[in-house]
N, C-alpha and C positions, 0 to 999 in steps of 0.2 A: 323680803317678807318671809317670815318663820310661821308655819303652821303645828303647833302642837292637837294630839289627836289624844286623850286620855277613857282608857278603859275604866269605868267605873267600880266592878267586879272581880279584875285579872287579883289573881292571889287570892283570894276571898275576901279582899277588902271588904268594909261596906260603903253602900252610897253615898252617907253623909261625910264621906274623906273627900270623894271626886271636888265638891267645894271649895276645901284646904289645898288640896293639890294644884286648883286654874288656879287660885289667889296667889301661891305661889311661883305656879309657871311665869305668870303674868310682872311676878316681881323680878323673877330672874330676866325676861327680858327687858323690861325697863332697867334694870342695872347696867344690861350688854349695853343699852341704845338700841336695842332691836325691833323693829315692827314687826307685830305677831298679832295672829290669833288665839286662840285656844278654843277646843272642843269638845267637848263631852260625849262619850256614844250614848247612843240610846236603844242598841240593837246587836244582833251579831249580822254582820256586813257594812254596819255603819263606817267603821273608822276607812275602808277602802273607799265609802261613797267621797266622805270627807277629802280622803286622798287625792282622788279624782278630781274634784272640786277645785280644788288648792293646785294641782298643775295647772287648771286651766287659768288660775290666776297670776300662774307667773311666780309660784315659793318659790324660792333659793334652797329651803331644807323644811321637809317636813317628820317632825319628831312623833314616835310610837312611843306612847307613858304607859307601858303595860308588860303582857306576858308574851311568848316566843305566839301566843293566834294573833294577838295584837301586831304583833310584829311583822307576822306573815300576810295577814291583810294591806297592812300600809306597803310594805314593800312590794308585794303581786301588783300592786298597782304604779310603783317607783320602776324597776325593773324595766331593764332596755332603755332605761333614759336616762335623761344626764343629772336630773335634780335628784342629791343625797338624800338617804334614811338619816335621822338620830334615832337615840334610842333610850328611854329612861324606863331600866329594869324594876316589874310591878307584879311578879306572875311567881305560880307554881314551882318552876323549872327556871327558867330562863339562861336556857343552854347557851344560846348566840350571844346573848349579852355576857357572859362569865368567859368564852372564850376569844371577845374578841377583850375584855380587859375593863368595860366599862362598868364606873363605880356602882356602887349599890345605895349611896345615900342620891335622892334625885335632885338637888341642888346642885351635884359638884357634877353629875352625869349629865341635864341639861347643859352646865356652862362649859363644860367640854366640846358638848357639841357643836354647840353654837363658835367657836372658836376653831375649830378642829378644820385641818384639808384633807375631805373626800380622801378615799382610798376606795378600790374596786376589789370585790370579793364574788366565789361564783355561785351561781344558783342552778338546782335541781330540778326536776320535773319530773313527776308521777303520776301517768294515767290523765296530761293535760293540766297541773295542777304544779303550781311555782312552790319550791321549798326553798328554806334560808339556811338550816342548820340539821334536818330529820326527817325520814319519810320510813315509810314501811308498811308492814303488812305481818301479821300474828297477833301477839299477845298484846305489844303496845299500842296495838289500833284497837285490840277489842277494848283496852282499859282507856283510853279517848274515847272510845264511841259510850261505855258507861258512865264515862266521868262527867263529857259534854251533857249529858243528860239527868246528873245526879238531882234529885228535886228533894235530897233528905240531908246533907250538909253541905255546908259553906264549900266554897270553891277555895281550891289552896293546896297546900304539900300534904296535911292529914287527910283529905278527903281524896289525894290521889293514892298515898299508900295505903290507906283503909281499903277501897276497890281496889287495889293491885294484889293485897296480903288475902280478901277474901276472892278473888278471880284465881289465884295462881291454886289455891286447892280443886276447883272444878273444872278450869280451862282443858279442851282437848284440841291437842296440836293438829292443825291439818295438813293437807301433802300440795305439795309447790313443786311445780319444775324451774329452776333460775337457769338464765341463759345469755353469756353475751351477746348483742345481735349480732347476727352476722354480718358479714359485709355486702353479700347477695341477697340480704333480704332485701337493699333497697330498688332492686333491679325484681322484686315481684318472688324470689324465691327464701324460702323458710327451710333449713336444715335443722331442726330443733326435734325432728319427733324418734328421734333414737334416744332423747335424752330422759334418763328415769325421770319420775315423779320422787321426790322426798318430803318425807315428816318436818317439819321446824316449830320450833316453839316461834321465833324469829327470822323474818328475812327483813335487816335494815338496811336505808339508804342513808348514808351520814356525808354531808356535808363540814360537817365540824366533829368534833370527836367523840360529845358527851350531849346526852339527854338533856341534862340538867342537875342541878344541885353535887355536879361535881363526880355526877356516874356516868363513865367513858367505856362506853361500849366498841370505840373505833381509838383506837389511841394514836395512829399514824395521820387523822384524816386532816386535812388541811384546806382551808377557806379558799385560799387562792391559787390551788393547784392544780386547775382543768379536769379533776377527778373528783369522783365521787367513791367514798368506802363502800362496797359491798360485805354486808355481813350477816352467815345466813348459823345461824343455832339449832342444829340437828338434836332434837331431846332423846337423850340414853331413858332418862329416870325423871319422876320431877324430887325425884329427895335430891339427882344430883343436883338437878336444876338451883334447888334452893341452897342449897352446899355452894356453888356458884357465886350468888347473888354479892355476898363481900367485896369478890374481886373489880367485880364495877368501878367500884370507890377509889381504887389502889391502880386501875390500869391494869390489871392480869388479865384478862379476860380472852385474851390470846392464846394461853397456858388451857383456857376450859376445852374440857373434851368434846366434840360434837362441833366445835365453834372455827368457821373457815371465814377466811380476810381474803377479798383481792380487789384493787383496786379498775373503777371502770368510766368509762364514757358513755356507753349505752346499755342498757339490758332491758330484759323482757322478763316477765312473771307470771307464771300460767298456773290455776288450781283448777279443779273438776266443776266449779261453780262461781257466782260472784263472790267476791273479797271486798271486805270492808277495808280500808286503807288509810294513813291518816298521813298529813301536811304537817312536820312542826306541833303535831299535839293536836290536830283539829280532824277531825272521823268524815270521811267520804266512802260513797259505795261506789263501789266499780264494778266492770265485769269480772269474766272470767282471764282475761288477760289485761295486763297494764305494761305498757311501753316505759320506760326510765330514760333521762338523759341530764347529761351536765350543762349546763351555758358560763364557761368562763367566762369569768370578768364582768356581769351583766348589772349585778347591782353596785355603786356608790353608795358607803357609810362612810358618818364622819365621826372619827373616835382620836383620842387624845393615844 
């Protein structure tokens, strides 16, 4: 049995698509021969209740029709076990679906799936919180935390760069200390307090390379390589800042001044106060310190 889970909203759809969209889930599996469901959210947390739901019945693959929150929900709840994500890209960004290669029309992306054998890629963790493709803390959590909340236009790529274009003129960087854990931290001791506090406009955790729509903030990073990219953007200027921005698109971002890559397994993230920090695009408050760590191999995806 196939459980598809469809975001009514992801990308700023509107509602009366979600309709079009089961009629057609519903046809593509009748084409396979595949017994399925289909479901509609009606909430944010729904599509993980769903998820939940749906192991307990025994899916063989249950499919996220949406954006990388959508995605991150169904999987938090796939994770650690052996029944596959699909994935049918419907969202703003949708980093994870672009890098793992899956189509963008949702006819050929469901019947891929449904076809496709499992493959195992790794998942993140931030402050208790599963990532598929991006986590962090600065500027792109603050524009998640505005975005998730925006109640004046549609949800989608114009209302993320609209908050992004008017946040990067008033945004003020805070000071982070980053630190890989040590090895004696797990024996009760913390060598961290000789390490400065710095400014960042950005400290990301990337699992995959690219935000989304094709902007690669981590260009080495890799799904199934036990690591996670660290990368933390020290702000000189924000004219440099936005001087910058192009190289996203093209992969230089390595070349920017201020901008340090290393790759890790565990780290810690300390500021002088709570941090808002975001999952894959979705905003959480944290404290003043948040733990990071990789779990190779943890999630199954099934992609052509």
């Amino acid at each position: 049995m196939t459980v598809i889970i469809i975001n009514p909203i992801s990308g700023g759809a509107r509602r009366g698509e979600a309709r079009r969209e089961a009629e057609l889930a519903s046809a593509v599996l009748a084409a396979a021969g595949e017994r399925g469901d289909v479901h509609v959210t009606e909430r944010k947390g729904h599509a993980r209740e769903i998820a939940a739901a749906a192991l307990g019945r025994g899916a063989r693959l249950v499919v996220a029709w949406g954006g990388d929150g959508t995605v991150n929900e169904v999987a938090s709840e796939l994770v650690f076990g052996r029944t596959p994500l699909g994935i049918v890209p419907r969202g703003s960004g949708n980093g994870l679906a672009r890098e793992l290669g899956i189509a963008r029309r949702p006819e050929r992306a469901l019947t891929e799936a449904l076809a496709a054998t499992p493959r195992a890629i790794d998942a993140g963790e931030l402050g208790g919180r599963t990532f598929f493709n991006m986590a962090g803390v600065g500027f792109h959590a603050h524009v998640a935390s505005l975005f998730d909340r925006d109640l004046v236009g549609r949800r989608g790529l114009a209302t993320y760069v609209r908050i992004s274009l008017r946040e990067l003129m008033v945004y003020r960087s805070a000071a982070y200390r980053v630190a890989d854990a040590p090895t004696g931290a797990r024996q009760g001791r913390d060598d961290r307090g000789s390490m400065p506090f710095r400014r960042a406009l950005v400290v990301a955790l990337a699992n995959s390379p690219q935000f989304g729509n094709g902007a690669r903030i981590a260009p080495s990073a890799r799904l199934d390589d036990g690591k996670l990219d660290l990368v933390v953007f020290e702000e000189g200027s924000r004219l440099a800042t936005v001087l910058a921005l192009p190289r996203l698109f093209i992969g230089g971002v390595r070349g920017v001044r201020g901008v340090s890559m290393r790759q890790v397994e565990r780290v810690t993230i300390e500021s002088d106060g709570p941090m808002t920090f975001h999952v894959d695009g979705e905003p959480v408050q944290g404290g003043a310190r948040l733990d990071a760590r990789v779990h190779p191999a943890a999630l199954n995806v099934c992609v052509r």
